[in-house]
N, C-alpha and C positions, 0 to 999 in steps of 0.2 A: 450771093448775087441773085439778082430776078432775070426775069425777063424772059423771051422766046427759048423755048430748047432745042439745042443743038441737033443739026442731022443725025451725028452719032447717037446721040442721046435717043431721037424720036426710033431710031435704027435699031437701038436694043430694048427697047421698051416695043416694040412690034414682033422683034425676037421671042421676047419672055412669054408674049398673049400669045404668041401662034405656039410655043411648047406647051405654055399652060393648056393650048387646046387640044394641043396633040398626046398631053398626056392623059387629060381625063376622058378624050375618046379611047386612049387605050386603058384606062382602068375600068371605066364604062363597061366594055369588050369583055373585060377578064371576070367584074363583076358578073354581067350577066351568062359567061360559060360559068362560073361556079354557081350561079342561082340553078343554072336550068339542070344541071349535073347532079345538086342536092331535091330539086323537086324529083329527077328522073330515080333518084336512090329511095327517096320517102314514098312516092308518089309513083308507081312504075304504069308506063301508059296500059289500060286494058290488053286480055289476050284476046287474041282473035280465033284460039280454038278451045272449050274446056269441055273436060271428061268427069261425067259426073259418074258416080257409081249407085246402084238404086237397089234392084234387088229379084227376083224372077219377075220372067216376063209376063205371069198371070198375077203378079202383084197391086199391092196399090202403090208402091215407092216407084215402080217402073214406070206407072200409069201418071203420078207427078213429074215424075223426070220427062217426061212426052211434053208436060203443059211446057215445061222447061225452055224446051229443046226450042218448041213454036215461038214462045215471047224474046229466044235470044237471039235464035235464027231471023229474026225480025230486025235486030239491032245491027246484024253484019257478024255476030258472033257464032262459027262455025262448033255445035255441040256433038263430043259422041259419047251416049250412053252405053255403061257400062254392067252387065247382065251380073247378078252374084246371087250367094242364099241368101242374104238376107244384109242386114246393119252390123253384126259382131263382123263380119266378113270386109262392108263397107270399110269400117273403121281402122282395119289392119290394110286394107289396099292404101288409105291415105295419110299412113304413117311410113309407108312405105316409100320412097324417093323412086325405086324404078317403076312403080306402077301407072304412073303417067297420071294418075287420078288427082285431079284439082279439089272436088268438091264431091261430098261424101252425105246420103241421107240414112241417118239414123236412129235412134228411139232413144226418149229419154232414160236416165238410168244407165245407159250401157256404159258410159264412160266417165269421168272427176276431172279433175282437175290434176291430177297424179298418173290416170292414165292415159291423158289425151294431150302430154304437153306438145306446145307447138299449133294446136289445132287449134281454129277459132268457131265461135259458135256462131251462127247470123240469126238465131232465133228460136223459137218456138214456132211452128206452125200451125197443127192442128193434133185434139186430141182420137189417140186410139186406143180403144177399146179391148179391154183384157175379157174375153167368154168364154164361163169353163160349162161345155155340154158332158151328160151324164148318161148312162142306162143304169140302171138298178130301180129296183121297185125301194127301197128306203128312200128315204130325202135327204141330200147334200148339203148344209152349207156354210160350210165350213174346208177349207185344203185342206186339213188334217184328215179328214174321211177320205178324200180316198186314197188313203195308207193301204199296203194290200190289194193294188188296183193295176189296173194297166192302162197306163197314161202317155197320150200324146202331146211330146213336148216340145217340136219343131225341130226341124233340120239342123245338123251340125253347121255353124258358121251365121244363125239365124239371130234376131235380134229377142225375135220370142223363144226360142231355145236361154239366151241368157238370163233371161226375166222370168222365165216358168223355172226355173234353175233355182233360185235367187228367194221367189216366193214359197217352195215347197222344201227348202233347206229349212227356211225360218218357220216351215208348220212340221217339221220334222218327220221330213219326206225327203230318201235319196233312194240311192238305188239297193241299198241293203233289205228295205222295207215294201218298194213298190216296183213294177216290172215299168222303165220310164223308155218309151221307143220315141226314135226320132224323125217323127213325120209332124208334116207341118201344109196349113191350107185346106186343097181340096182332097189331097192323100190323106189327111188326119180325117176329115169328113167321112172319107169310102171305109175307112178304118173302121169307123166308130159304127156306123150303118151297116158294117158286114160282120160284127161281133169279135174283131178281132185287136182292139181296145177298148176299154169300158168308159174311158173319159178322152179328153179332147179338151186342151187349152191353148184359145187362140184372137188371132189380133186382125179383126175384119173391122173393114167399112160398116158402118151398116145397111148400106147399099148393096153388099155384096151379093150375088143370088143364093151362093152356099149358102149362108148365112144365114137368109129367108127360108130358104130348106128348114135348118135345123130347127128355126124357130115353128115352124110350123106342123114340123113332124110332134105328132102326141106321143110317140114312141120314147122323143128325146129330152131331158131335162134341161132346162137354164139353169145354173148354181145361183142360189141368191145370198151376196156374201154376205156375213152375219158383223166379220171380224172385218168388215170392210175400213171402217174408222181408225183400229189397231195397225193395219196395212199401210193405212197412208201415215200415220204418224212416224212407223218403222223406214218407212220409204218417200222421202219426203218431193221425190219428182213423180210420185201416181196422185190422182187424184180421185174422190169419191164422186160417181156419178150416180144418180138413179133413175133408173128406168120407171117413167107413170106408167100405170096397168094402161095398157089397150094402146100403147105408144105407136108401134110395132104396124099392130093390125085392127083396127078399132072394130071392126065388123065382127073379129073372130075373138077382140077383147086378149088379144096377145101384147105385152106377155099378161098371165093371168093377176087374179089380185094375192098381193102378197099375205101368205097366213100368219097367226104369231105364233111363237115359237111356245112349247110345253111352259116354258117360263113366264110367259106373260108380256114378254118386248119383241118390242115389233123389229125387224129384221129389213134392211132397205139393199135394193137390188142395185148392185156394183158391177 
């Protein structure tokens, strides 16, 4: 049969569109608590306090973690830096669950992919500078000389303790062969200028004032690395830098022009 439909009829056909509506506003509902639930789980909203860990306060990591602090402190995010020796030390704070430490600054090399599981990397930022000063009337350059030395190789817990570790095992230098103390900075500087180590390997700015010191002093040698090439291929997160003559201090033509070596090849400063 045709024709007009029943009140009943118009009655449950108004029934079914108002459940239909009332159900998809409740699936709607349930959708969007499981939408916002799984972005909150993937996707967790920013913190509003992070602890980074950096390194002594007359460092250059502390002195980044400062720029830090200012660009996050800007955004509403309350930062508190975290004082230590150095990066090996960093990196065991943020493996650590009680250590409160979010965000950890450290030097390439120190850690793989085997020892830092869990941990994610945000980058590369800037390169630093490996400087081994010297006293001795011969000429350094080569880690292997100075086998039989007394060498400054950074604080326990230090990122350059790991790394001067790591490069003088591979030239066949430990502590059976070389007297290796553990000062690091401007301690290893006063060390070296008060005869009471003969080398010093260290990881400055080149901004640093020490730093300008030692370059300046004629008393003290820069190592110009020979096996620099051999290093980086051994170690494949250092890279080969050289220093041009007169980089430094062009008045005073620091550092000096590189000699060749008794062999005839020239030798480029790492």
């Amino acid at each position: 049969m045709s024709g007009k439909p029943t009140r009943f009829a118009r009655s449950m056909e108004q029934l079914s569109f108002g459940r239909v509506l009332t159900l998809s506003a409740a699936g709607l509902g349930l959708l969007a608590i499981v939408l916002w639930y799984s972005v909150a789980l993937i996707v967790p909203p920013p913190q509003k306090e992070v602890v980074i860990a950096t390194g002594v306060e007359s460092g250059g990591y502390h002195a980044f973690g400062k720029l830090y602090e200012q660009m996050l402190e800007a955004q509403g995010i309350r930062v508190r830096l975290r004082t230590t020796a150095g990066a090996s030390e960093n990196l065991a704070q943020i493996h650590d669950a009680k250590s409160g430490v979010n965000v950890a600054l450290v030097q390439g090399g120190i850690a793989d992919a085997g020892t830092a599981k869990g941990v994610v990397s945000l980058g590369r930022m800037f390169y630093e500078p490996l400087w081994v000063f010297y006293k001795s009337d011969a000429t350094f350059d080569q880690l292997g000389h100075l086998k039989g030395h007394r060498i400054a190789i950074g604080a326990e817990g230090s990122g350059t303790r790991t790394l001067d570790l790591a490069l003088l095992r591979a030239a066949g230098i430990d502590a059976t062969n070389a007297t290796l103390v553990p000062l690091s900075g401007e301690t290893a500087v006063d060390a070296l200028n008060g005869g009471t180590v003969d080398a010093v390997m260290l990881i400055f700015a080149p901004e640093a004032p020490a730093l300008q010191k030692l370059l300046h002093d004629s008393s003290i040698k820069l190592m110009s690395m020979s096996q620099a090439d051999a290093l980086v291929s051994i170690y494949p997160y250092l890279n080969h830098v050289v220093l041009p003559e007169g980089v430094t201090d062009l008045a005073q033509n620091i550092p000096p022009p590189r000699r060749p070596r008794r062999s005839g090849s020239g030798i480029d400063r790492g």
